[in-house]
N, CA, C and O atoms as CSV, one atom per row, in Angstrom:
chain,resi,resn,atom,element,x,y,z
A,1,UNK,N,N,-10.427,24.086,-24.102
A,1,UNK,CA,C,-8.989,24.174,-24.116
A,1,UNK,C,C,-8.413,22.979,-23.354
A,1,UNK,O,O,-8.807,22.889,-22.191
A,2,UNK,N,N,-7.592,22.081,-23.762
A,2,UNK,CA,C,-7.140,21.168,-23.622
A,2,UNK,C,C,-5.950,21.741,-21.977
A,2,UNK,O,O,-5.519,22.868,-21.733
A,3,UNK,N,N,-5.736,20.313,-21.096
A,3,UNK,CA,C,-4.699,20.736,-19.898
A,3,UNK,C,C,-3.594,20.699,-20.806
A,3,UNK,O,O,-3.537,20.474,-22.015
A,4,UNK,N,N,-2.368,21.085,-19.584
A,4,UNK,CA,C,-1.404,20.525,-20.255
A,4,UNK,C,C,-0.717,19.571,-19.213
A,4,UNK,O,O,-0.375,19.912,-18.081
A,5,UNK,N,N,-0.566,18.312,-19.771
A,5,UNK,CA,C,0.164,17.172,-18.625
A,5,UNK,C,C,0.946,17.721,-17.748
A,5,UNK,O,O,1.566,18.731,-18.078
A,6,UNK,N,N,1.030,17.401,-16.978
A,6,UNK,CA,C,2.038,17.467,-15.905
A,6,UNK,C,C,3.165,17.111,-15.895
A,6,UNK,O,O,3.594,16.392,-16.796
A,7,UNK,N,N,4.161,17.647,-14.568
A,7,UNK,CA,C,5.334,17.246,-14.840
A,7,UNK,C,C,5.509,15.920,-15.139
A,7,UNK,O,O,5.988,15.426,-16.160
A,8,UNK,N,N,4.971,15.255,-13.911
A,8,UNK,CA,C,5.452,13.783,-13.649
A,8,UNK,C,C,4.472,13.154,-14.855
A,8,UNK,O,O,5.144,12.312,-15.451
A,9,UNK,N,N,3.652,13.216,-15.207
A,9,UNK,CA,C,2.998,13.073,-16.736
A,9,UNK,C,C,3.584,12.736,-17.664
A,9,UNK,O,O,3.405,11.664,-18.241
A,10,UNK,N,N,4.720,13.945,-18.102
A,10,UNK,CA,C,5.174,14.080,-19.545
A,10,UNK,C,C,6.434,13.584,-18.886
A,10,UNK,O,O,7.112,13.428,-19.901
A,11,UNK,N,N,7.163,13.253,-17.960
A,11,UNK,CA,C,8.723,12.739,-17.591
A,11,UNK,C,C,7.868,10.997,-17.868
A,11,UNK,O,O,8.469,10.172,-18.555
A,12,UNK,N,N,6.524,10.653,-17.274
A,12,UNK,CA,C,6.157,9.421,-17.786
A,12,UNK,C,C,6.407,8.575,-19.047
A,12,UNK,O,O,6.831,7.468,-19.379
A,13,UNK,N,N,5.709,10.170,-19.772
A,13,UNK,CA,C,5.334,9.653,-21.303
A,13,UNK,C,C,6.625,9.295,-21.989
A,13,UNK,O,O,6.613,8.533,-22.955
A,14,UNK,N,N,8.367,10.114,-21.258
A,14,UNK,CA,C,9.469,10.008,-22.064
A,14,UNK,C,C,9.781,9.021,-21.105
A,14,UNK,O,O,10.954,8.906,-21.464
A,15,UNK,N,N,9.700,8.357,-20.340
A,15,UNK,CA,C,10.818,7.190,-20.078
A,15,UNK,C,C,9.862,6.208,-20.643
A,15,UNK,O,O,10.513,5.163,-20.655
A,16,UNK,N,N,8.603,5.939,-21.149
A,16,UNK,CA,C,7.804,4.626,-21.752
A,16,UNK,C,C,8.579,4.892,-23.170
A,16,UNK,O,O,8.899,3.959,-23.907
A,17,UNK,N,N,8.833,6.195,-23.457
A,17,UNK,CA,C,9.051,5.999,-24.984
A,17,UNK,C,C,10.494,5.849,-25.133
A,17,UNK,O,O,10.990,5.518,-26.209
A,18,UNK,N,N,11.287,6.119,-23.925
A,18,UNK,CA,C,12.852,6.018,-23.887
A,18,UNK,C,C,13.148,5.131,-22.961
A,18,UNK,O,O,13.967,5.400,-22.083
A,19,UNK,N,N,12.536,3.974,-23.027
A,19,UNK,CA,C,13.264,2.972,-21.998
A,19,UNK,C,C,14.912,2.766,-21.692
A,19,UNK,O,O,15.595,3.074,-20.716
A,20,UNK,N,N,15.185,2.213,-22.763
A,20,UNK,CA,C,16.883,1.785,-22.875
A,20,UNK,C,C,17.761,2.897,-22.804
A,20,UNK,O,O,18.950,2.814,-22.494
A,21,UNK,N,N,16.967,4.262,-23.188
A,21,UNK,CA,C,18.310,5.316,-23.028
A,21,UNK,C,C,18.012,5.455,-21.527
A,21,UNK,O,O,18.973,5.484,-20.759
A,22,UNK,N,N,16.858,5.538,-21.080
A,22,UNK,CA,C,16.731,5.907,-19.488
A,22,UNK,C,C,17.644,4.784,-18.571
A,22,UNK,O,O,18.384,5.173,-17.667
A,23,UNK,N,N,17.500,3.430,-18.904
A,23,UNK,CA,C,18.376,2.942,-18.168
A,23,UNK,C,C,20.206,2.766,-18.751
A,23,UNK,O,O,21.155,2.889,-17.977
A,24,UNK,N,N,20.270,2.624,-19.450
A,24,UNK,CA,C,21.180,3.400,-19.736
A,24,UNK,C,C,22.301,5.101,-18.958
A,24,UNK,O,O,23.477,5.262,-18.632
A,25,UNK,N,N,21.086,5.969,-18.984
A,25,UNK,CA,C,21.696,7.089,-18.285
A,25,UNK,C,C,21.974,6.672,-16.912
A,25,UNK,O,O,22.969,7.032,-16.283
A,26,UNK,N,N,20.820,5.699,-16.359
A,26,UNK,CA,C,21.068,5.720,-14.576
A,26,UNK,C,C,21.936,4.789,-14.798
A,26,UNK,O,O,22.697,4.872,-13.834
A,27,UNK,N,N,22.415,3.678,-15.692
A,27,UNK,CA,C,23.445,2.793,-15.574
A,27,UNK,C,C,24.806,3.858,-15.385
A,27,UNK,O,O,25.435,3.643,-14.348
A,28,UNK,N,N,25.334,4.972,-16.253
A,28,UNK,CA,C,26.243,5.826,-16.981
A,28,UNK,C,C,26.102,6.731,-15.527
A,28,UNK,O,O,27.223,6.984,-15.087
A,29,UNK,N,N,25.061,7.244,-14.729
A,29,UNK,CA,C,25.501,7.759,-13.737
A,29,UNK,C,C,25.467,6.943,-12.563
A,29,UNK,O,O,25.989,7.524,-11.612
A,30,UNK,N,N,24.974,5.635,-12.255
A,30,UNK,CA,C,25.475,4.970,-11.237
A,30,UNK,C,C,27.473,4.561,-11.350
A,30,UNK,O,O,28.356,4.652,-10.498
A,31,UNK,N,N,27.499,4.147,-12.704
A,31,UNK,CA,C,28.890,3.716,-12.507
A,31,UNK,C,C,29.747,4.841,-12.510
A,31,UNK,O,O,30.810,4.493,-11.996
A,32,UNK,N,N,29.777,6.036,-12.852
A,32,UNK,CA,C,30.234,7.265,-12.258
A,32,UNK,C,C,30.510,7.615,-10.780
A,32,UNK,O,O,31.624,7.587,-10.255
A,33,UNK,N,N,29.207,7.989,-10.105
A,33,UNK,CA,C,28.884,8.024,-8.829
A,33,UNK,C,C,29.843,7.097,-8.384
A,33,UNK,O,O,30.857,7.601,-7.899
A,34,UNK,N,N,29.784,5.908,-8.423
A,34,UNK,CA,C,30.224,4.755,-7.908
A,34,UNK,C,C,32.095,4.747,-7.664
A,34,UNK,O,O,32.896,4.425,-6.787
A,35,UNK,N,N,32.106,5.321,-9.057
A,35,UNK,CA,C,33.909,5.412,-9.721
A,35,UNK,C,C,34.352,6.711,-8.698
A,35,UNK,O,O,35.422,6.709,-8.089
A,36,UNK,N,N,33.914,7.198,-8.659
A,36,UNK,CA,C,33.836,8.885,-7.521
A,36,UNK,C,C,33.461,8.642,-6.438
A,36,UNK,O,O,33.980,9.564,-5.809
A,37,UNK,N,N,33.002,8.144,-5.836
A,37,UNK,CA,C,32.785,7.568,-4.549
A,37,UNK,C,C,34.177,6.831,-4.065
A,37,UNK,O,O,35.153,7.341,-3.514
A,38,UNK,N,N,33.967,5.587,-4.417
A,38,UNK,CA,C,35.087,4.510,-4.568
A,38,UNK,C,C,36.410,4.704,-4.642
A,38,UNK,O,O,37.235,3.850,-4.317
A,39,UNK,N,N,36.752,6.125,-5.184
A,39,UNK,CA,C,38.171,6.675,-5.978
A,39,UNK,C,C,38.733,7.524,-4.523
A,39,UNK,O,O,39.894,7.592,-4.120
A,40,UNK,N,N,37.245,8.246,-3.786
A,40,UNK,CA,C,37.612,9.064,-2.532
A,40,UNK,C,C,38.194,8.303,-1.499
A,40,UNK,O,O,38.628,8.706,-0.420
A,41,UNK,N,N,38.146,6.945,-2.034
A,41,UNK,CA,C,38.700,6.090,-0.485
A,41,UNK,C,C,39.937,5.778,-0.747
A,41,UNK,O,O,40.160,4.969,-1.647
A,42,UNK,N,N,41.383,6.571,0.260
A,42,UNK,CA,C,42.028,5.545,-0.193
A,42,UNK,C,C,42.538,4.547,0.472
A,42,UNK,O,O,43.691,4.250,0.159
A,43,UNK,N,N,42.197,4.135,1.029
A,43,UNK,CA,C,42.904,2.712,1.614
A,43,UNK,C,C,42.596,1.620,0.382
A,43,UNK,O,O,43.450,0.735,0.344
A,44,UNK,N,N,41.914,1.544,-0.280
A,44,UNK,CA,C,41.599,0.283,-1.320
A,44,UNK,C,C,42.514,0.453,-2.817
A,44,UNK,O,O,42.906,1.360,-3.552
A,45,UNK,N,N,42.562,-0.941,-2.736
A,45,UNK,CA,C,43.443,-0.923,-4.206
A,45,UNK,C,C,42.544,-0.298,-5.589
A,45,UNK,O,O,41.315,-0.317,-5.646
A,46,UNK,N,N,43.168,0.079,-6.329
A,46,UNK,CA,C,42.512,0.020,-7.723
A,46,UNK,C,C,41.615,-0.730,-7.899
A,46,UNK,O,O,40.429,-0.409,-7.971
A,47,UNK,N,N,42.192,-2.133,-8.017
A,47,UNK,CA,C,41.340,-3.269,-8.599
A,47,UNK,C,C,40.243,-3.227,-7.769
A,47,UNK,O,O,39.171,-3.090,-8.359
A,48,UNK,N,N,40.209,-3.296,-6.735
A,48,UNK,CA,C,39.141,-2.956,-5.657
A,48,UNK,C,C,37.812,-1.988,-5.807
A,48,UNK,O,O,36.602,-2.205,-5.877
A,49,UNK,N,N,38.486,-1.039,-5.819
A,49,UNK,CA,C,37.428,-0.005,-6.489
A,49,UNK,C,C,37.117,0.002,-7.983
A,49,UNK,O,O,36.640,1.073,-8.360
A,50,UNK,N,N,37.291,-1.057,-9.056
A,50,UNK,CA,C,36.542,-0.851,-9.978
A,50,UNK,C,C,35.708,-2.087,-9.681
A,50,UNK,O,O,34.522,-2.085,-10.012
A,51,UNK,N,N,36.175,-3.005,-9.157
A,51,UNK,CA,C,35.180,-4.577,-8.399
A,51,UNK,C,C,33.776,-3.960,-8.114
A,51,UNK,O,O,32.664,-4.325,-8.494
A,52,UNK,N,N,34.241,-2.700,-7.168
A,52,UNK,CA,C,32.619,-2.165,-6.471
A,52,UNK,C,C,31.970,-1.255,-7.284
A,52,UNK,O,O,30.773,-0.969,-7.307
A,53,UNK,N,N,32.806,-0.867,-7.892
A,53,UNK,CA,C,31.857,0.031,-9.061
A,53,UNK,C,C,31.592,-0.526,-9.771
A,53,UNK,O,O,30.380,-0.402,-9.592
A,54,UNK,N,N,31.676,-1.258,-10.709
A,54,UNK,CA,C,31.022,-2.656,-11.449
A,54,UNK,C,C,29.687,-3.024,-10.619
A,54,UNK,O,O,28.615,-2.723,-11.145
A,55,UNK,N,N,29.679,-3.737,-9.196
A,55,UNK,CA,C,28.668,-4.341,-8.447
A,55,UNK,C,C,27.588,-3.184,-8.428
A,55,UNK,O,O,26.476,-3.346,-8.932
A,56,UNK,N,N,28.019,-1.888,-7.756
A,56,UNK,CA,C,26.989,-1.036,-7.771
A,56,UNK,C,C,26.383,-0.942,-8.682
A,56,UNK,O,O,25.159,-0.970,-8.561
A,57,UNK,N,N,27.238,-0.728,-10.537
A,57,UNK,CA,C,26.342,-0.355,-11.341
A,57,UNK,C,C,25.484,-1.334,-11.841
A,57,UNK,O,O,24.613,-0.909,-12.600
A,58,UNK,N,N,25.505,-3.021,-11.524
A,58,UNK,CA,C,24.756,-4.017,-12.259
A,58,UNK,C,C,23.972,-3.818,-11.132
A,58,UNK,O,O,22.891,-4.320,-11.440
A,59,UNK,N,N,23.875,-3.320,-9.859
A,59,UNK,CA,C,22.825,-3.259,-9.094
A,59,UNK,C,C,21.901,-2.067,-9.234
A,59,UNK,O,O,20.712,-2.238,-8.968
A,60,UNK,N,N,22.268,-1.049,-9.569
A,60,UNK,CA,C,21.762,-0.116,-10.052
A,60,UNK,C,C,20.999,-0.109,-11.909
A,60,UNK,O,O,20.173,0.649,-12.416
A,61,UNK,N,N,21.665,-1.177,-12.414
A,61,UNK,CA,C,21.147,-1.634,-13.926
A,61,UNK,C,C,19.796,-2.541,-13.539
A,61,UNK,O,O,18.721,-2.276,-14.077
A,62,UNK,N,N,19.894,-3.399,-12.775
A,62,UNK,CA,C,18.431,-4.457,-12.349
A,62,UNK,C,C,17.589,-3.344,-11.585
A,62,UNK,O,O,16.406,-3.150,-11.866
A,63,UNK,N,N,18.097,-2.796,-10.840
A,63,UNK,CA,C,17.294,-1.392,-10.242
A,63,UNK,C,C,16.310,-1.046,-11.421
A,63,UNK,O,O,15.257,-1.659,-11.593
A,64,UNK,N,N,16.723,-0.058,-12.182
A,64,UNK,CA,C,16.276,0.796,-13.527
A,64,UNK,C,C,15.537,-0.617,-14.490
A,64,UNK,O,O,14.428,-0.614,-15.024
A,65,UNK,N,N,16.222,-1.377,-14.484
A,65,UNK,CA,C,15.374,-2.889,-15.077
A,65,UNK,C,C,13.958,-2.786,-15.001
A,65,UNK,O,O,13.108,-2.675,-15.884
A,66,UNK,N,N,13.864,-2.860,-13.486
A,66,UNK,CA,C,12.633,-3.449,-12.613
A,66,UNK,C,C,11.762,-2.415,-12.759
A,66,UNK,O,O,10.536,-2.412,-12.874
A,67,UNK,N,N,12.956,-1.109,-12.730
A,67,UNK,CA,C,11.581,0.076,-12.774
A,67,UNK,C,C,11.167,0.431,-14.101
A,67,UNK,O,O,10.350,1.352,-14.084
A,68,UNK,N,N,11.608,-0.208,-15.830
A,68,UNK,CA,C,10.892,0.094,-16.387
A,68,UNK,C,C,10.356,-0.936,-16.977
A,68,UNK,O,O,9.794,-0.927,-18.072
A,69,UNK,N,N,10.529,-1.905,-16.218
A,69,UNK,CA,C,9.255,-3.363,-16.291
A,69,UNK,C,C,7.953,-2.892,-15.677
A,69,UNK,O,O,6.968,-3.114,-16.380
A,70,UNK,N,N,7.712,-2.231,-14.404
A,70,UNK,CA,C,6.917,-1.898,-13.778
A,70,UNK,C,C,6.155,-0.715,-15.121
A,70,UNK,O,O,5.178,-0.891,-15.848
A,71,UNK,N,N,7.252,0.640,-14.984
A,71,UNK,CA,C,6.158,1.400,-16.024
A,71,UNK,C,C,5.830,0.561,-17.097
A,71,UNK,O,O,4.632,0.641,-17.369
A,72,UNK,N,N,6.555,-0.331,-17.910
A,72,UNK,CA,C,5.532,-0.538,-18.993
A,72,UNK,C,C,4.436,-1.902,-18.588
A,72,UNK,O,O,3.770,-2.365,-19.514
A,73,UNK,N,N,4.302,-2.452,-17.308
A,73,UNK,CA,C,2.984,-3.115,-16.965
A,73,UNK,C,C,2.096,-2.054,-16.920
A,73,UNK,O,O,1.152,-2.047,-17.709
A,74,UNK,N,N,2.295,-0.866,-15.864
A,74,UNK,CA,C,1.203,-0.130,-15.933
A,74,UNK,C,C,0.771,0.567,-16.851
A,74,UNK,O,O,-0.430,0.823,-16.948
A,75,UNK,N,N,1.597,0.966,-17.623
A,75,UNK,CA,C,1.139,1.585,-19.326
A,75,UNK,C,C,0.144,0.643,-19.749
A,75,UNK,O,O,-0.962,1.049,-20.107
A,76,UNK,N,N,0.442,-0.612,-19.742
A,76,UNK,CA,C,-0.144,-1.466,-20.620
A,76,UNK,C,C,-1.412,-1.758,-19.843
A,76,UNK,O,O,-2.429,-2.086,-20.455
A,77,UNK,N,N,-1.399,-1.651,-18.512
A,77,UNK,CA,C,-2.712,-1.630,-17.815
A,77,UNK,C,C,-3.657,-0.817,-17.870
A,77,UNK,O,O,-4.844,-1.135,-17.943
A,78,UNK,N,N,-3.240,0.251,-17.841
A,78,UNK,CA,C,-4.168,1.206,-18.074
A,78,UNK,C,C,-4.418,1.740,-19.298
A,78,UNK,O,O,-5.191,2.690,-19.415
A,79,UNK,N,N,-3.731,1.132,-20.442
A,79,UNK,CA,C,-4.328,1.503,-21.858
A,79,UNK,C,C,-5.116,0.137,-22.313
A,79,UNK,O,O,-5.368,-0.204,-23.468
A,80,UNK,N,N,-5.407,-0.486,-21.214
A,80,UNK,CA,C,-6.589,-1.612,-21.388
A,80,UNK,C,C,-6.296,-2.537,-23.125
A,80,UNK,O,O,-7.149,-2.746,-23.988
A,81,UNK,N,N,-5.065,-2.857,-23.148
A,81,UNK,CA,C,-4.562,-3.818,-23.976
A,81,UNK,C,C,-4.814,-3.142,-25.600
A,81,UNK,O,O,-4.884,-3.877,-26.585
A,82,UNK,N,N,-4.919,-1.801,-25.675
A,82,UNK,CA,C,-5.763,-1.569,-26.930
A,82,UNK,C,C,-4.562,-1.778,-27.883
A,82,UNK,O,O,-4.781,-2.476,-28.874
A,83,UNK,N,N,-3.274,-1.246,-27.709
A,83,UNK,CA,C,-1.823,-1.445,-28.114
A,83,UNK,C,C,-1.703,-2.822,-28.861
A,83,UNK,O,O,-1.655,-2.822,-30.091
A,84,UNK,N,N,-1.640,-4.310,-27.959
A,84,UNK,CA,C,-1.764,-5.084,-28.160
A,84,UNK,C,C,-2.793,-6.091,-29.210
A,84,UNK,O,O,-2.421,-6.937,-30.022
A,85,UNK,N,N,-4.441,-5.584,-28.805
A,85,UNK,CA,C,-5.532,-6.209,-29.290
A,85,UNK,C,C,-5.670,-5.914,-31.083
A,85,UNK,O,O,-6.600,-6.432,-31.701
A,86,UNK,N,N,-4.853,-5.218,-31.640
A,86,UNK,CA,C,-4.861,-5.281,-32.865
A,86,UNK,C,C,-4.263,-6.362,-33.686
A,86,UNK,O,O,-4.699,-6.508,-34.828
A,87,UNK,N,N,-2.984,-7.416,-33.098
A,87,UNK,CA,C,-2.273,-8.061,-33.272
A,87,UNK,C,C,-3.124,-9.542,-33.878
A,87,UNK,O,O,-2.816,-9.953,-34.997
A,88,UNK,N,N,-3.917,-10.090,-33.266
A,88,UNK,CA,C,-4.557,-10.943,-33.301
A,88,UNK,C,C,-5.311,-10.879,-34.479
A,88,UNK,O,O,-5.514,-11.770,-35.304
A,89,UNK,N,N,-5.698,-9.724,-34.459
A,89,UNK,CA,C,-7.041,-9.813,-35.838
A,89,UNK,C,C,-6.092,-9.460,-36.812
A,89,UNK,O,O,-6.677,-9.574,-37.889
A,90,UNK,N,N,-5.000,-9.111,-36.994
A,90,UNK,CA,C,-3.817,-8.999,-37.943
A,90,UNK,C,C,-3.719,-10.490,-38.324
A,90,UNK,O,O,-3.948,-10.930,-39.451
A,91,UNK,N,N,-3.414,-11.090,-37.435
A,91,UNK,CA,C,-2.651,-12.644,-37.820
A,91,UNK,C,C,-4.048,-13.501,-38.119
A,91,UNK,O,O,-4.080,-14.064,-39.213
A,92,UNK,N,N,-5.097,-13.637,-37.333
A,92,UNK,CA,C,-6.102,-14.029,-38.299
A,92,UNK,C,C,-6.650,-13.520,-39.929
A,92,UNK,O,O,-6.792,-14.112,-40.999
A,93,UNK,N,N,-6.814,-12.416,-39.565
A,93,UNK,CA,C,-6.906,-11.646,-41.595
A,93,UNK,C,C,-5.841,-12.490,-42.379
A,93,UNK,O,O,-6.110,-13.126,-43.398
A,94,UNK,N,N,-4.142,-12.404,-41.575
A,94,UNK,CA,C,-3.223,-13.141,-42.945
A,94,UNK,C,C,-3.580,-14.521,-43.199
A,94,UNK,O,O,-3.457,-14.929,-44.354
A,95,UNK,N,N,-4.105,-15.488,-42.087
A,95,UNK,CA,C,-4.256,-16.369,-42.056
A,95,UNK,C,C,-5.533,-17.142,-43.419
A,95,UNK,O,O,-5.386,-18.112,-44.163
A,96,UNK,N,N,-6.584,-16.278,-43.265
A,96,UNK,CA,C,-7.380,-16.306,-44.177
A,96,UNK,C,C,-7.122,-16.071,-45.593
A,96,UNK,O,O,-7.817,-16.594,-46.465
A,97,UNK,N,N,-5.946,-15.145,-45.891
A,97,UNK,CA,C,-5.930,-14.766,-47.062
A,97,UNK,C,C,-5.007,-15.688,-47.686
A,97,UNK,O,O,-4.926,-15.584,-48.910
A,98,UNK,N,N,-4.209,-16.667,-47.061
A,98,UNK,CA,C,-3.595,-18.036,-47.573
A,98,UNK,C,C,-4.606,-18.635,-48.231
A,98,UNK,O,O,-4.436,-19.737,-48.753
């Protein structure tokens, strides 16, 4: 009888296969957070508080960036290039058949 993955497992397997919506969502709730945060203060102008909510969320966008550059190095590390290694003998086969 087969396990069944784990949490942090299967939340893995969906952000390798959902990159862009995952950063995406933390982009959509950083600049939220940010807009709600920012909105509770008031001594600052408007313009002010969308300046910093903007900054937070492109800092929070390279954030989520970095972290799914990282998962897909280690995906790709630990599936020992097999993903990749088909590519090559693809483009040699077409090459031959010219």
């Amino acid at each position: 009888m087969a396990e069944e993955p784990s949490k942090i497992e299967s939340i893995r397997k969906w952000v390798v296969q959902h990159k862009l919506r995952t950063v995406a969502c933390l982009w959509l709730s950083g600049i939220g957070g940010s807009v709600a945060y920012n909105w509770s203060r008031p001594n600052m102008k408007p313009s002010v508080k969308i300046i910093h909510a903007r900054l937070h969320a492109q800092a929070l966008t390279l954030a989520a960036l970095v972290g799914a550059a990282a998962v897909e190095y280690i995906d790709h590390r630990s599936s020992s290039g097999t993903n990749t290694s088909k590519y090559p003998k693809q483009l040699l086969h077409h090459q031959h058949e010219d």
